[in-house]
Every structure is written in C-alpha cells, then in structure tokens.
C-alpha positions in Angstrom: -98.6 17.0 -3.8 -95.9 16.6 -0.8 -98.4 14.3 0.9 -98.7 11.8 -1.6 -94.8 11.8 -2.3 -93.3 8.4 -1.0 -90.0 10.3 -0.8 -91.0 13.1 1.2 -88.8 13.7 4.0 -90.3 17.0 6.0 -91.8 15.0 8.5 -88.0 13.0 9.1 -86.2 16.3 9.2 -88.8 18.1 11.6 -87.3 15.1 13.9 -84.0 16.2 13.7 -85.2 19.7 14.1 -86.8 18.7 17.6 -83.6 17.0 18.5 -81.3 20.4 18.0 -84.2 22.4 19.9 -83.8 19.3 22.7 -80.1 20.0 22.7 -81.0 23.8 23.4 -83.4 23.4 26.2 -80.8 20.7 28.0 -77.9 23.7 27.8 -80.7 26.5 28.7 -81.6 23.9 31.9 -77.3 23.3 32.9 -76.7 26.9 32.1 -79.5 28.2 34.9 -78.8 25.2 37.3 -75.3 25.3 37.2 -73.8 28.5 35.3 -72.3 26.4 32.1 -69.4 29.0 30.7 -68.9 30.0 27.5 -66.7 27.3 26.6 -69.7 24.5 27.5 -72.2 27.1 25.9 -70.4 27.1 22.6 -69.6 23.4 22.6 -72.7 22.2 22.7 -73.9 24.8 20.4 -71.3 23.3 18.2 -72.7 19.8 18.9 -75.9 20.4 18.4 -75.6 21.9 15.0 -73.0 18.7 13.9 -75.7 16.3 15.0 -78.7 18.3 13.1 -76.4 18.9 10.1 -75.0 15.6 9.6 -78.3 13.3 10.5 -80.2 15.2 8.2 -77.7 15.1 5.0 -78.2 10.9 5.8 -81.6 10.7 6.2 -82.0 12.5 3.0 -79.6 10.4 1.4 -81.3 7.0 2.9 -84.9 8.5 1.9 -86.6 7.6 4.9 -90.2 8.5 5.4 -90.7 7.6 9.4 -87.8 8.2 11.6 -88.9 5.2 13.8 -88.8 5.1 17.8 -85.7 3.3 17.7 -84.0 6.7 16.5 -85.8 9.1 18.4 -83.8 7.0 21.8 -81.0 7.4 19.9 -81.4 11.2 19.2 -82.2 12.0 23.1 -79.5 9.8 23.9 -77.4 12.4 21.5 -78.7 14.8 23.2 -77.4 13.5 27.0 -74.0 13.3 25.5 -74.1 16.6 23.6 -75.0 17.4 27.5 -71.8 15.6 28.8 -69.8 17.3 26.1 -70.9 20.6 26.9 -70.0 19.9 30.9 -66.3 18.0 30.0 -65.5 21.3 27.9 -66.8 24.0 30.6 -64.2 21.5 33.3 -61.3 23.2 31.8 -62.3 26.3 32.8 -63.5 25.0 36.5 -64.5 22.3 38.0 -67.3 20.2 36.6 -70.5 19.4 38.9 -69.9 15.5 38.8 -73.3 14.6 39.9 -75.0 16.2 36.7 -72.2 14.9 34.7 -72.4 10.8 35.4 -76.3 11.3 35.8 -76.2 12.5 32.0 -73.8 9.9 31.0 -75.5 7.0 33.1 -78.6 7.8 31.2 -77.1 7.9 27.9 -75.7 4.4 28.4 -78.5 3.0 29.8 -80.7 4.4 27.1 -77.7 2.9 24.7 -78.9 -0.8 25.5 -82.5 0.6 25.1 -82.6 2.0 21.5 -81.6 -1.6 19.8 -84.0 -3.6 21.7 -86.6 -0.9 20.0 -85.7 -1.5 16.7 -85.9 -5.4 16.9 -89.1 -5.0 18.6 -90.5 -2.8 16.1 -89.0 -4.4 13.2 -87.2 -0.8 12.1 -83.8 -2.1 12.1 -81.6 0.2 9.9 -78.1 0.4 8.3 -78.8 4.2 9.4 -79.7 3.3 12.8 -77.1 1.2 13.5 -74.6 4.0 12.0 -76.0 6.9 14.2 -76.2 4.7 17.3 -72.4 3.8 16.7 -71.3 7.3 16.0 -73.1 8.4 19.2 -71.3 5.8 21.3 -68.1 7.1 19.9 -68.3 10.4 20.8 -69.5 9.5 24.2 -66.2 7.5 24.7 -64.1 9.9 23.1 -65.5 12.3 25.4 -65.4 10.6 29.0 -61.5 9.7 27.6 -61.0 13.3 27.3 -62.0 13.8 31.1 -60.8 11.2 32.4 -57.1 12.0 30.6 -57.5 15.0 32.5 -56.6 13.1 35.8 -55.0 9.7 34.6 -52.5 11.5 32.1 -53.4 11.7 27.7 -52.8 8.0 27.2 -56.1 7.2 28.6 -57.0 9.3 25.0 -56.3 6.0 23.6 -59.3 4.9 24.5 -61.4 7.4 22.9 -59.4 8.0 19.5 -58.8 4.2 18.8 -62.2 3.8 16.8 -61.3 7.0 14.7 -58.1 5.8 14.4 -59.6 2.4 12.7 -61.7 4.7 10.5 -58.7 6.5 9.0 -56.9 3.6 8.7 -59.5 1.6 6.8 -59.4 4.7 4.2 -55.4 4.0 3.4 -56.6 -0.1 3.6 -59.4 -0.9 2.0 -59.6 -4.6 3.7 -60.9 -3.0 6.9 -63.9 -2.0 5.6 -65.4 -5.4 5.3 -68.1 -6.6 7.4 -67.5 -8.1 10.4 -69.8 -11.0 11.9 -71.8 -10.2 14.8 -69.8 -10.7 18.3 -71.5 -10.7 21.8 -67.2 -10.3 22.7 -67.6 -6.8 21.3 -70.5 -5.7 22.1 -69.4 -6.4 25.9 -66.4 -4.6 25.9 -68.0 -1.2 24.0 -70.4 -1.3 26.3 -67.6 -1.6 29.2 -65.7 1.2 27.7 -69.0 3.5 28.8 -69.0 2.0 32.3 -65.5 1.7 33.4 -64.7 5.1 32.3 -67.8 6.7 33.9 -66.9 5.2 37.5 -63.2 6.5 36.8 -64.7 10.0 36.0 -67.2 9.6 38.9 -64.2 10.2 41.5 -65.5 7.1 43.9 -62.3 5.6 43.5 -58.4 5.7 44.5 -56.1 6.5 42.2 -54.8 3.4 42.2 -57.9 1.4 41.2 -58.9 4.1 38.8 -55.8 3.9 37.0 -56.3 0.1 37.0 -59.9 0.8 35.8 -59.5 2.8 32.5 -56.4 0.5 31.7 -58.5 -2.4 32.4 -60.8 -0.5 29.5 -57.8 0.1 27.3 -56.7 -3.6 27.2 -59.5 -4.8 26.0 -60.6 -2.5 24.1 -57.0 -3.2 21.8 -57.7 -6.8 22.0 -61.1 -6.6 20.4 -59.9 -3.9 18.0 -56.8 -6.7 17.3 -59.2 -9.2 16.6 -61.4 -7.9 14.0 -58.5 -6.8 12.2 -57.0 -10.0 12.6 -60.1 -11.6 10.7 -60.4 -8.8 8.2 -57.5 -9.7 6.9 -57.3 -13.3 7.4 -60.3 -13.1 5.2 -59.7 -10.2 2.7 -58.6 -12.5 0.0 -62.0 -14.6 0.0 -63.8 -11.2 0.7 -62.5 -10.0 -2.3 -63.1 -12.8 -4.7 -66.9 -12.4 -3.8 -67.1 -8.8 -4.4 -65.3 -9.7 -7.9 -67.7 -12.7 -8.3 -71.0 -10.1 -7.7 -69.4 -7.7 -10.2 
C-alpha cells in the first residue's frame, strides 16, 4: 500500500501543489487591489507553473517523504517574489505601485534569513533546500536588477545575470563546479545585493546616491564572484586528484 511506501511522495507534491494555488491567490489579491495587467497576470502564471514544475521533478528525484518547515519559508518566500515578478513585468506597461512592490520584496528577504535558521533548528538541512533557497534568491535579484535597469540604465543587469552567467560558465569549465568552503564574506554581500537594490527600486533616494547604491552592489558582488573563482582554480588540481583517488 501507498501508506506503507517509504518512497511515497504524494504528501511532498501536495506541498508544491499548495504553493502554485499560494501563487494564484497572491495574483487574484494584486489583481483586485491594484488592477495587475495582462503582462503581470501571465508572468506570474508563468512563474508559478516554473516553480511547481521544477520543485516537483527534484523532490521526486531526491525521494523526500516530509517537505520540512524549512521549505515551506522557502516556498512562500517563492511565492513573494513570484509576486514581485508579476509587479516588475506589469511596470512596463505603467507604473508599478512601489509600496506593494518593496513590501513583497522586504518580506521575501526577511523571510530569506528565516528559512536557514529553520532548517538548523530542525535538523532538516538539505542539499535540496539549500538549492531551492539559492535559486529563489537568484531570481529575486535578477528580478529587482531588471527594475532597477529600468531607471539606472541595463548595466545594473549585471547584477542580476552574473550568477547565471557563473552557471553557464561552469558547464564549458568543469573546475567551477567544485565546492566552495563556507564564507560569512558571501553570504553578506548576497544578502546586500537584496537590500541595496530594494532601497534603489524604492525611489527614497537621489539619482546620485542610487546610482552609487546599485554600483556599490555591483562591486562587490564581482569581487566575491572573483574570489571563489580565484580558489576554484587555485585548487582544481588538488580537487581533482581526490575525485581520482575516490574513483
């Protein structure tokens, strides 16, 4: 019986199903308060699917029975930016209601320093959890740099494509996929990207100090990037004798 299955993975995907339906009732609630356009309504249709489509092919694949509270602050935090997505889309068609867009994003990154301190707590640390919380935080960046480039100029993009950029590169170099050590350096300055760019897109500053702002965020965000590839390859060669050495 499904019950007595240790594999069984309803009760995981039912998660995931709550999440999309989560998604749904956010865009219901901005399309009544604020008359989201087609172009918000279909992109966080779009998101909302992505999410539900690609968390469940890896939860299937990890064969998790118990989705695990650290997750489901990761999943509503998906849901804020799938939110924040939906809003930075509709702005290109007029303009966005800022309030509702940095109180979405001020909660996803609050909730972003929320869902790892759940998992150590509860002992449900995860490669997948650590994966999806990553992959939210990048679309949340890519997504502020988008409307933030919309005022600043595209280079700001930078900011949101350099982690994509690493992934694609690391496909052509193999070296960069190793694992890096922990860093309290990096963790800072991801965290930054989230804040800096949300007080640029919040409008509270001159143009001057905004500019300043999100190229404060793009400095440091190429020096970290700099230095773990600097170490990734300082140590590929020793990297690479181990994984020969385990084979």
């Amino acid at each position: 019986m499904a019950l007595n299955n240790p594999y069984n993975t309803t009760p995981v995907r039912n998660e995931t199903a709550a999440g999309a339906a989560a998604q749904l009732l956010l865009l219901v609630l901005l399309g009544t308060a604020i008359d989201l356009g087609p172009v918000g309504w279909l992109t966080g249709l779009a998101f909302a699917v992505a999410t539900w489509a690609v968390l469940t092919r890896a939860l299937s694949r990890s064969w998790l029975v118990s989705f695990g509270a650290a997750n489901r602050v990761t999943l509503a935090r998906a849901t804020l930016v799938g939110g924040v997505t939906a809003l930075v889309a509709d702005s290109f068609e007029s303009p966005p209601p800022v309030t509702v867009l940095v109180a979405l994003t001020a909660v996803a990154l609050i909730l972003d320093a929320v869902d790892g301190q759940v998992a150590r707590r509860t002992g449900t640390s995860s490669s997948l959890g650590a994966r999806f919380d990553m992959e939210v935080d990048a679309v949340l960046i890519l997504v502020l740099s988008v409307y933030v480039a919309t005022s600043l100029g595209p280079w700001v993009l930078l900011i949101g494509a350099m982690r994509y950029a690493f992934v694609a590169a690391a496909r052509v170099l193999p070296w960069l996929n190793g694992r890096l050590p922990p860093s309290t350096a990096r963790k800072t300055v991801a965290a930054l990207q989230g804040v800096l760019l949300l007080i640029v897109g919040a409008g509270v500053l001159p143009y001057a100090l905004a500019f300043g702002a999100a190229l404060l965020a793009l400095t440091l965000l190429s020096w970290s990037f700099a230095r773990d590839i600097r170490w990734l390859w300082r140590t590929r060669d020793s990297r690479a004798e181990v994984t020969a050495g385990a084979r």
